[in-house]
N, C-alpha and C positions, 0 to 999 in steps of 0.2 A: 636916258642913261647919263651917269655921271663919272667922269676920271675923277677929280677932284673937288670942284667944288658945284654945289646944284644949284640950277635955277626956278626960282617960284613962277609959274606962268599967272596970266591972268583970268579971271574968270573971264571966260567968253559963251554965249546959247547959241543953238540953232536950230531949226526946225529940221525935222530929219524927215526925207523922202526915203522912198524904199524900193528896195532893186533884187530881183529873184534870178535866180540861173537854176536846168535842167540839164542834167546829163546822163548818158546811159549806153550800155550794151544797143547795137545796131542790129534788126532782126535780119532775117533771113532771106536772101533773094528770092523772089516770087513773081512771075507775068504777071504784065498788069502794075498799075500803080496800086498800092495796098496801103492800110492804114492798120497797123499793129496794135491791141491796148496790154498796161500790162499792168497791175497792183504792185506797185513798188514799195508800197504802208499799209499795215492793214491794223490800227488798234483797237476795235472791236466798237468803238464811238463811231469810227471815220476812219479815212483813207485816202491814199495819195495815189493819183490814177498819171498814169504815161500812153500816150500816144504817138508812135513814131510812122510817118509815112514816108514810105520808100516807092521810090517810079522805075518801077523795074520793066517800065515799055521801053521804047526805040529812040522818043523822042524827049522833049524835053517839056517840063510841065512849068507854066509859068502862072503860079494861083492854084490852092487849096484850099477846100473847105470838108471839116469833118462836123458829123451832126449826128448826134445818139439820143436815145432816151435816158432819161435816170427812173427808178423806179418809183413809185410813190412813199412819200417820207424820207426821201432823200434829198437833200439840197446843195447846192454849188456852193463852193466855199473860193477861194483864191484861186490862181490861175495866172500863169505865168509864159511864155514867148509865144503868143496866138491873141487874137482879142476875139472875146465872147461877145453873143448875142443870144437869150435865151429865151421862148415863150413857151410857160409852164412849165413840163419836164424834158422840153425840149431842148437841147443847149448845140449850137454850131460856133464850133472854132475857126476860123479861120487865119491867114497867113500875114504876118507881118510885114512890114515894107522890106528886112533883110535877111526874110528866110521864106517867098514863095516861089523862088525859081528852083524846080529839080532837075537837074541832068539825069540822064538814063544812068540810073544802078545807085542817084543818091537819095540819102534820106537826112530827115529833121524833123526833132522832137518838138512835142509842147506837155504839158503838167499841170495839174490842178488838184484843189481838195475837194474831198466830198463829205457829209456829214452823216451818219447813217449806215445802213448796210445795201449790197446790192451789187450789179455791176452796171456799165452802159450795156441795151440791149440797140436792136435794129440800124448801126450804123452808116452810113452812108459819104463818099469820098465823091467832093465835087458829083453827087448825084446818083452815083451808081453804089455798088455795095462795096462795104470794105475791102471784100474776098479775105485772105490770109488775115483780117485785122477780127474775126470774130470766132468761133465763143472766146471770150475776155478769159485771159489768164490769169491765174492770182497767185505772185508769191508768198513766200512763208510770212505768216504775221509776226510784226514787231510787238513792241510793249510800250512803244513811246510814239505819240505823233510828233510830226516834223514841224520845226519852225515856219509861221505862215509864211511862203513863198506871196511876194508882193505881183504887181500886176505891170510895173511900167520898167521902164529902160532893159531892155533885152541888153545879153551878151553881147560885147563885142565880138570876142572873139571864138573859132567855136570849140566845144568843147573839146576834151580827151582826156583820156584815164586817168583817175584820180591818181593820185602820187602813192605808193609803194613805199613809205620811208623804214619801215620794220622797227617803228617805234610802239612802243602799248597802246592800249585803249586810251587810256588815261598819265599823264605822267608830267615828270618833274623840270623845269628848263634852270639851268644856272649861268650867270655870268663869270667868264675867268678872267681877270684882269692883267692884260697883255703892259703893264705899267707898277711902277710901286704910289702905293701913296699912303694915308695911315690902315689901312685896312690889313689883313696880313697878305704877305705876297707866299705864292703857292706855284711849286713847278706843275705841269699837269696830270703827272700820273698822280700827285696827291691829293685829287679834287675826292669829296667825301663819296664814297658809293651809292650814296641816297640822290644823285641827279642820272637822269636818263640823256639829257640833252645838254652837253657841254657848247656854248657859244662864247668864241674865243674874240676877247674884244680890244684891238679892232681892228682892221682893215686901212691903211691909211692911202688917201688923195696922193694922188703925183704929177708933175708937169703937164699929162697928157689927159686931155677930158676924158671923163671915162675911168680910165685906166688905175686901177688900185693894186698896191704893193702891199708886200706883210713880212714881217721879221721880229726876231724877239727884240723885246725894247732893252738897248742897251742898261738903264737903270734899274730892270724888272734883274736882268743878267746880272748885274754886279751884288745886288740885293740878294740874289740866291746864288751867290757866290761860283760865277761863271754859270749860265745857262747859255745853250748855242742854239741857233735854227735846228742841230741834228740832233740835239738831244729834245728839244721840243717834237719833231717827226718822230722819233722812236717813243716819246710818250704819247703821241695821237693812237700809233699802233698799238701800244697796251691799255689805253685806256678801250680801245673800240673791240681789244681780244676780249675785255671787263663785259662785252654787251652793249657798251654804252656808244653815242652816236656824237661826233665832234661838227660843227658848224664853225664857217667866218662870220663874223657880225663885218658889219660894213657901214662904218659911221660913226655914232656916241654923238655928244655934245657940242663938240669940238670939230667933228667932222664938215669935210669942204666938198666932199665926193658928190660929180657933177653927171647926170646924165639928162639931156635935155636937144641931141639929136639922135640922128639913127649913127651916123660916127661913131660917137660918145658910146651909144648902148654896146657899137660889135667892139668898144674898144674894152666897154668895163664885161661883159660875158667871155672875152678871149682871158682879158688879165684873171678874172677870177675860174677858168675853168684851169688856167696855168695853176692859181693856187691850187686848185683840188689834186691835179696831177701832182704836183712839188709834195705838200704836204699830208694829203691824206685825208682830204675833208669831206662830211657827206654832204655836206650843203652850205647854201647861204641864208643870212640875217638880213634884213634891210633894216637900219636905226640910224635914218638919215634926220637928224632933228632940225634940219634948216632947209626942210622944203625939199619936194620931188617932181617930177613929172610922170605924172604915171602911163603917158602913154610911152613914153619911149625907156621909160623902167620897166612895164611889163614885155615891150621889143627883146629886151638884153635878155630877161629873166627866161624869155621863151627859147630864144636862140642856146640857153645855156644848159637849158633842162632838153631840147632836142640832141644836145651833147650829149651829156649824162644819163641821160632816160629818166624813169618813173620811177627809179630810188633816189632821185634828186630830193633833199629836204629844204624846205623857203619858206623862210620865219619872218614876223615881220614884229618891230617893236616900236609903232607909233607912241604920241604919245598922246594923253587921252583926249588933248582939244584936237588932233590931227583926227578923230575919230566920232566925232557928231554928228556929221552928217557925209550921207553918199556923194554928195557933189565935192568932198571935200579933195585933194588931190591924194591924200594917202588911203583914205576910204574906198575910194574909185578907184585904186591899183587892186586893193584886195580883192574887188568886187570882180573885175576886169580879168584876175588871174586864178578866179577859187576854183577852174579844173585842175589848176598844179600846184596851190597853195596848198602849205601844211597846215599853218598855226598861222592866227593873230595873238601876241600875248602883248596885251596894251599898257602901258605906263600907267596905273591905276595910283600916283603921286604925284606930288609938285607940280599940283593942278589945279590949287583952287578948290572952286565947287562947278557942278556940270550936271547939265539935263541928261535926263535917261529915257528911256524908253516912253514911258506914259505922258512925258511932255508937260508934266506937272507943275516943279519948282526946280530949283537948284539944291544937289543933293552932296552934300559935305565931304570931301576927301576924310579916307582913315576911319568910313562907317561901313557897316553889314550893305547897308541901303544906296550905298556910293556903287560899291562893285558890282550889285546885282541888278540895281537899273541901269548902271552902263554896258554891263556885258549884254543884258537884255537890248538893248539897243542894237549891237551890233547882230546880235543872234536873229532879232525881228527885219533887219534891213539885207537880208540873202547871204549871208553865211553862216556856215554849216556848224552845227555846235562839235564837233571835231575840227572845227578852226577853231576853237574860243578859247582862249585861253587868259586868266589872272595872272599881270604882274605887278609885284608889290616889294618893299623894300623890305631886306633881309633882317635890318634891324636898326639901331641908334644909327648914323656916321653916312646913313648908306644913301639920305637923300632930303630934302628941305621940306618937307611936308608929306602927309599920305603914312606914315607910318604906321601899320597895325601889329597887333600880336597875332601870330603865326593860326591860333584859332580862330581868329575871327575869319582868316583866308576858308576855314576848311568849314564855316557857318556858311563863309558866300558859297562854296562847292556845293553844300549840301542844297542849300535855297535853289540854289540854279538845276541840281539834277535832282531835288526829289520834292521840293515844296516842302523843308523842314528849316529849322534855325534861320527863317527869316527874322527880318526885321520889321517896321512899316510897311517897304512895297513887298508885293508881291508879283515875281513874274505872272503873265501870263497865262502860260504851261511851264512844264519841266523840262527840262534839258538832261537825259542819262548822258549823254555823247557828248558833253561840257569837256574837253581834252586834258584842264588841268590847272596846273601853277606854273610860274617863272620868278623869279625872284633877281633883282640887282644886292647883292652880287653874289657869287660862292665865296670870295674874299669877306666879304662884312660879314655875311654867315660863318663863317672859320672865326673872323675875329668875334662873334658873338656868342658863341659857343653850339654852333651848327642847332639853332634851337628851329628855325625856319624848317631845313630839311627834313630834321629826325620828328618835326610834328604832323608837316604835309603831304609828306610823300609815304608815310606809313595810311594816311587817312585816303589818299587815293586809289588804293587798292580795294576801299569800301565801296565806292562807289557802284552804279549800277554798268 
């Protein structure tokens, strides 16, 4: 993101590793250790199969092993928190070094694809029968298969309900600029109606690690001729009676915001659940463009959504070198928190050029084929295409390179959810569940005559 003025990054590659997460509904208590399965995909090609064992004896189980049949013409695809061993149509999962000890009454999943039709038949848990883990049930079929779930670095940490945000299917993110600069300045109740997710930018560093403050920007105030913190709170609450969802961004360009012990994290999850209480917010942005830690950012992030609960919204707005590869530190937060994560919606500007998914060349900022190998990128390395989200610069003023026209954002949407208006590459597969747009800024967009909003956010409701 940029206040004022932007900076061009360098091109940098990387090879990208890939990392899957499982999460899901916990079956039922039953005697006996059991091994649940359950059709969580069904697209009529393939299918995404769950198995959840739960040790519902006395004692405690330390090692698992599940072992099914597939039927003939069916074959193992990916597979994720278990390592396989397969002969013929044989396949046994077994337990990983940080999910084979069960306590009485706990359970832990593992996931895989298959190719074909069928279910697992004759299962067996460490030896004996599944009991409760058979005839296989199958939910309602989908229309889209899932992004291949990769095979290496399990979860850190473990799952829980995905997040509740009560935003669309699909929808629109805008930047509101807590600052004046040539862009126009805008009180908040005057943000256009065409965004769903207002991110108020920005959250400012203070004395204390950790710890971030927020108030209107004196200059933003004088520029709209006296604005105060209470008239900004009173427009959070009309813009959110509108339907629409306000977030703190936490960072920009310029930001110093440090989180890098467990201190620091309970210092920045108190100061920022203060803001939500103060002002009215339903969640946070991370747009820390000078480096994070994601182990002790996904610390705060947890502790703050344990406040809040599962209408907590958590944005994050890397930029798109922070996003090559899983090892990278912003990459591995996303990865690290995608049972609570909303959105990734990545800097798709002022980047250079950058590898994408197929690992080819370097694919040019401000093309069809820039946005849709890099989001393919993040979509192929374990998150969920209701993370994925485009962002792109509103218009002229709004950022130093990467600028498109507003259609060619809603070419990359379509490539990504249906396999049309590509360019050169082509994904994969398709993406229906692609989340959306974000655009820097609603200001440069007002100052350009809202051509971003009134083109994208109409076109998002096409989607599948």
């Amino acid at each position: 993101m940029r206040r004022r003025r932007s900076v061009v990054l360098s091109v940098v590659v990387a090879m990208v590793a890939t990392v899957g997460a499982a999460w899901g509904a916990l079956p039922a208590y039953a005697a006996g250790p059991t091994a649940t399965f359950v059709k969580t995909s069904d697209w009529g090609s393939g299918w995404e199969g769950k198995y959840t064992i739960t040790n519902g004896g006395a004692s405690t189980i330390n090692g698992w092993s599940v072992a099914f049949d597939l039927p003939a013409g069916t074959t193992m695809g990916s597979y994720w928190d278990a390592l396989l061993t397969s002969s013929g149509q044989r396949h046994t999962f077994t337990n990983r070094s940080w999910n084979g000890s069960l306590a009485p009454g706990a359970s832990v999943s593992f996931g895989f694809l298959a190719t074909g039709s069928g279910s697992p038949a004759n299962c067996t848990l460490n030896g004996a029968s599944c009991g409760g883990g058979t005839p296989p049930t199958t939910a309602p079929p989908t229309t889209r298969p899932p992004t291949t779930p990769p095979t290496t670095q399990p979860p850190t940490n473990p799952p829980t309900n995905p997040p509740t945000s009560g935003l669309p299917r699909h929808f629109l993110t805008g930047y509101w600029h807590n600052f004046d600069n040539p862009a126009v300045e805008l009180r908040l109740r005057d943000v256009p109606a065409e965004y769903d997710l207002i991110a108020v930018a920005f959250a400012e560093a203070t004395g204390t690690p950790g710890t971030v403050t927020f108030g209107v920007d004196p200059g933003l105030s004088a520029s709209l001729g006296g604005y105060t913190n209470a008239d900004f709170t009173a427009d959070v609450r009309t813009v959110k009676a509108r339907g629409k969802k306000v977030i703190l961004s936490v960072g920009g360009e310029t930001g110093r915001v440090a989180v890098n012990d467990s201190a620091s994290a309970t210092n920045f999850s108190n100061s920022v659940y203060a803001l939500i209480q103060q002002y009215g917010f339903d969640g946070v942005d991370i747009d820390l463009e000078n480096g994070l830690n994601p182990t002790y950012m996904a610390q705060a992030l947890r502790a703050l959504r344990n406040r809040v609960g599962a209408n907590l919204i958590i944005t994050m707005a890397p930029q798109t070198i922070d996003m090559q590869s899983p090892s990278v530190s912003y990459f591995k937060l996303a990865l690290d928190i995608r049972d609570i994560l909303t959105v990734v919606h990545t800097q798709f500007y002022n980047s250079g050029s950058m590898l994408g998914c197929d690992q080819s060349f370097a694919y040019g900022q401000g093309t069809v084929n820039f946005m849709t190998a890099l989001a393919c990128l993040q979509l192929e390395a374990g998150l969920r295409p209701d993370q994925v989200a485009l962002g792109l610069p509103a218009g002229p003023g709004a950022a130093g390179g990467g600028i498109v026209a507003p259609s060619m954002v809603n070419q990359a949407l379509d490539c990504l959810a249906r396999a049309t208006n590509c360019g050169s590459f082509r994904p994969p597969r398709t993406y229906p569940g692609i989340r959306g747009a974000m655009t820097w800024s609603i200001n440069w967009d007002v100052a350009n005559g809202n051509a971003f909003a009134r083109t994208v956010r109409p076109h998002l409701n096409t989607l599948p």
